[in-house]
Rosetta silent file (secondary structure, phi, psi, omega in degrees, C-alpha in Angstrom):
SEQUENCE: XXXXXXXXXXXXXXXXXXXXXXXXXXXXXXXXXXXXXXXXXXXXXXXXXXXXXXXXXXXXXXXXXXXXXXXXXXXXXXXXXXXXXXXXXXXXXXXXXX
SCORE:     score description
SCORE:     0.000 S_00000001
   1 L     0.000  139.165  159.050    0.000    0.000    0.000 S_00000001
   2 L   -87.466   93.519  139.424    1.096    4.150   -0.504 S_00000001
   3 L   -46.928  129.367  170.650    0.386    5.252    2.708 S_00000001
   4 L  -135.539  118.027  179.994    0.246    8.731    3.791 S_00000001
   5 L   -89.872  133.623 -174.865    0.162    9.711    7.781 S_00000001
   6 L  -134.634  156.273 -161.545   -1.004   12.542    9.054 S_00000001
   7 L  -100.490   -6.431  172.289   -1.194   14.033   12.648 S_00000001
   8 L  -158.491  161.314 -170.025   -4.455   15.589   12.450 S_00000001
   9 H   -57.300  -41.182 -166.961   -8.215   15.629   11.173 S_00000001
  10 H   -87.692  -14.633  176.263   -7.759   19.277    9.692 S_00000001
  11 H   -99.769  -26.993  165.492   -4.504   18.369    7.886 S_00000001
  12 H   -86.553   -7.230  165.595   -6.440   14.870    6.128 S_00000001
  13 H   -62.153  -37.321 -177.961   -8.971   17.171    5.003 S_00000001
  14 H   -56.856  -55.989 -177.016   -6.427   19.467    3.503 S_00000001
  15 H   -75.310   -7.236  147.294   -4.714   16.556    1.776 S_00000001
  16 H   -80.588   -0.702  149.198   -8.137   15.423    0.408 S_00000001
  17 H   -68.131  -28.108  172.808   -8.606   18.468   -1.288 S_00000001
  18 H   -96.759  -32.971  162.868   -5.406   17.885   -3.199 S_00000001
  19 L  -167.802 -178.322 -140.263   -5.429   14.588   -4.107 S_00000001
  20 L  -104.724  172.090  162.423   -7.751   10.889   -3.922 S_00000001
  21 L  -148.355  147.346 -168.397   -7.304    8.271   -1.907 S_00000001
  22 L   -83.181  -44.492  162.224   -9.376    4.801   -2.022 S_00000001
  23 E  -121.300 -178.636 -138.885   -9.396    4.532    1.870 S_00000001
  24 E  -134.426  108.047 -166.038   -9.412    6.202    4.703 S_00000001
  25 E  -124.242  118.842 -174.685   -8.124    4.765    8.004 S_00000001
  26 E  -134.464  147.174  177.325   -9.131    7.176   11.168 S_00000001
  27 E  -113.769 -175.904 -160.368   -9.463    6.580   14.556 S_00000001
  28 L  -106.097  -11.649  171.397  -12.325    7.873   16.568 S_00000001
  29 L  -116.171  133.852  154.065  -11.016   10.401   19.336 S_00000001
  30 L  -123.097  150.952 -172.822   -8.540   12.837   17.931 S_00000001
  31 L   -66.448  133.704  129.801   -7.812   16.698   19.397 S_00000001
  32 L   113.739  -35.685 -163.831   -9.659   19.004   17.335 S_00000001
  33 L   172.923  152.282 -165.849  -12.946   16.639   15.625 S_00000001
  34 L  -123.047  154.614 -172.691  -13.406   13.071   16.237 S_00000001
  35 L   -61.078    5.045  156.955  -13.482   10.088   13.201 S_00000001
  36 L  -100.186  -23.969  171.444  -16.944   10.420   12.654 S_00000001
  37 H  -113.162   21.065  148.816  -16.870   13.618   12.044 S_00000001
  38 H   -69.792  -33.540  178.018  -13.792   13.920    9.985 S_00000001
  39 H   -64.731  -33.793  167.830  -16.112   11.265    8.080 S_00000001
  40 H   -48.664  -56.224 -162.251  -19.189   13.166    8.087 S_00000001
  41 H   -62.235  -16.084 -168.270  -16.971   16.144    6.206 S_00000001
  42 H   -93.753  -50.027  165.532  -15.468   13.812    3.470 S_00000001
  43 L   -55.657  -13.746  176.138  -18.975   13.008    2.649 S_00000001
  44 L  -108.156    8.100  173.663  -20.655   16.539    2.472 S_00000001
  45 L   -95.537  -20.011  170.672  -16.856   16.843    0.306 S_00000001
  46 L    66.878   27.957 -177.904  -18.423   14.191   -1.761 S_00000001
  47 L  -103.542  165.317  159.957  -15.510   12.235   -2.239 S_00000001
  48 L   -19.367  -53.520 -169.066  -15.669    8.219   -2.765 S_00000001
  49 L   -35.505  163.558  169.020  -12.989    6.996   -0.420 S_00000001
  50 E  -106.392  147.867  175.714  -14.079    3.949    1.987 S_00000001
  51 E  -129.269  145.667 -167.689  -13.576    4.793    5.577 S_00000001
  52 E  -133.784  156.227 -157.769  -12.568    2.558    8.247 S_00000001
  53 E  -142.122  114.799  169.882  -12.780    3.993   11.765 S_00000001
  54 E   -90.651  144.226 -163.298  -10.793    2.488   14.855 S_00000001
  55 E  -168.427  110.615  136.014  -12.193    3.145   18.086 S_00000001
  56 L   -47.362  -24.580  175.118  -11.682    2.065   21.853 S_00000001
  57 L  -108.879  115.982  163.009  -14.991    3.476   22.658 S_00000001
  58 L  -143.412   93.538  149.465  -17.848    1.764   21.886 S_00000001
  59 L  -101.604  136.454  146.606  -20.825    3.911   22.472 S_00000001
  60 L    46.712  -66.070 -179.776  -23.845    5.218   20.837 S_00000001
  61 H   -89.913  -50.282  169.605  -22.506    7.542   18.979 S_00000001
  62 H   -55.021  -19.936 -158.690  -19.761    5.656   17.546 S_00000001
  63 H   -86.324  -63.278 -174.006  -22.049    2.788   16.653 S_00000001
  64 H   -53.702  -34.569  168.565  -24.477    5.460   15.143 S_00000001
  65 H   -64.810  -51.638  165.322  -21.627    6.344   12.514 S_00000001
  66 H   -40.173  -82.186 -173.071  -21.250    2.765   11.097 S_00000001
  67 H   -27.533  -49.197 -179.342  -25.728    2.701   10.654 S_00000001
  68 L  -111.442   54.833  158.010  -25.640    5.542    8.934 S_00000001
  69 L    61.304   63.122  174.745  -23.349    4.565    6.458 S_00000001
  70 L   -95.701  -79.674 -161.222  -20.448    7.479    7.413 S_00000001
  71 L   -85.136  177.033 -172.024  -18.442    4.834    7.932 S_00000001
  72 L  -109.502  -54.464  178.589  -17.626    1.796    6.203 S_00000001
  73 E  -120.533  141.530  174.647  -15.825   -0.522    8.607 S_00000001
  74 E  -112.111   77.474  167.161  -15.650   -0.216   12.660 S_00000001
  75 E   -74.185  108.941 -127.612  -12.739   -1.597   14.409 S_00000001
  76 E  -110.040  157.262 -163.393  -12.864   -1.570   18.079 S_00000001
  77 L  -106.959  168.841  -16.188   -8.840   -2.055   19.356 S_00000001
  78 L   -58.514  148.502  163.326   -6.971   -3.786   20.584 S_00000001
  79 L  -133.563  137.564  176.117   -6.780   -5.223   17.091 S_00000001
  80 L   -50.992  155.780  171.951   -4.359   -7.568   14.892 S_00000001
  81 L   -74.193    0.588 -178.678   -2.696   -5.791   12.165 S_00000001
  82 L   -87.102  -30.123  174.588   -4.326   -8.364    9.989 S_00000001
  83 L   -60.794  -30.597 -157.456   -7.548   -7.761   11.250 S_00000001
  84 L   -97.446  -51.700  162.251   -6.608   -3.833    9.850 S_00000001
  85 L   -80.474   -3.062  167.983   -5.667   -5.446    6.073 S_00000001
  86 L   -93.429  -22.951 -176.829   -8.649   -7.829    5.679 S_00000001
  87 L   -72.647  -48.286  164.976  -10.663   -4.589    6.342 S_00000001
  88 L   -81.629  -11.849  145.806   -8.815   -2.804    3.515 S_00000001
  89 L   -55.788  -52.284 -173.920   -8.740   -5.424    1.450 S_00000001
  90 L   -92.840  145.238 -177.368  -12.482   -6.709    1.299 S_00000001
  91 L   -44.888  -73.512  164.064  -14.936   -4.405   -0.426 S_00000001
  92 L  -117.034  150.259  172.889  -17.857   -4.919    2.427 S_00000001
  93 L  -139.124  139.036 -166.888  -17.840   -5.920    6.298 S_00000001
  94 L   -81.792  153.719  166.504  -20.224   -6.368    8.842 S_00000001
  95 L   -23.263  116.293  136.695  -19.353   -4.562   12.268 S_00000001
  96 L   -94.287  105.368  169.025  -16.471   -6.308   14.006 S_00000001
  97 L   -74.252   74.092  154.606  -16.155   -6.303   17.963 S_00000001
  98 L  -108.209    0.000    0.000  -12.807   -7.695   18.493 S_00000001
């Protein structure tokens, strides 16, 4: 994979204005806007990408991002790193609680 890491929600928006990407790997609390709603923002940006969302917390709200199709994939940590490439690998996946 061509990876590109970035240190904050307001800096992968920047670099999704400049150029595509197919996914999107985010986790859900970051300083500044949290991974659903860097996801919401890609999506009123209208781009394409698949989004996969990592999360420690699983509440409500995070839950509520997967239903309504923000997100693509939910991955609740600790997780294998294999567990992280069958997610970006397969097209669709049901919620996984591991």
């Amino acid at each position: 994979y061509e990876v590109t890491a970035l240190s904050s929600p307001l800096e992968a928006l920047k670099k999704l204005k400049e150029r595509s990407f197919d996914v999107v790997v985010t986790d859900y609390s970051m300083p500044g806007m949290n991974g659903g709603q860097l996801a919401a923002q890609i999506r009123k940006m209208g781009l394409k990408c698949r989004i996969i969302m990592i999360t420690g917390l699983v509440e409500d709200q995070v839950i509520e991002y997967y239903r309504s199709h923000l997100i693509h994939v939910l991955l609740v940590k600790p997780l294998e790193v294999q567990t992280l490439i069958d997610a970006i690998e397969k097209e669709e996946q049901p919620l996984k609680f591991e």
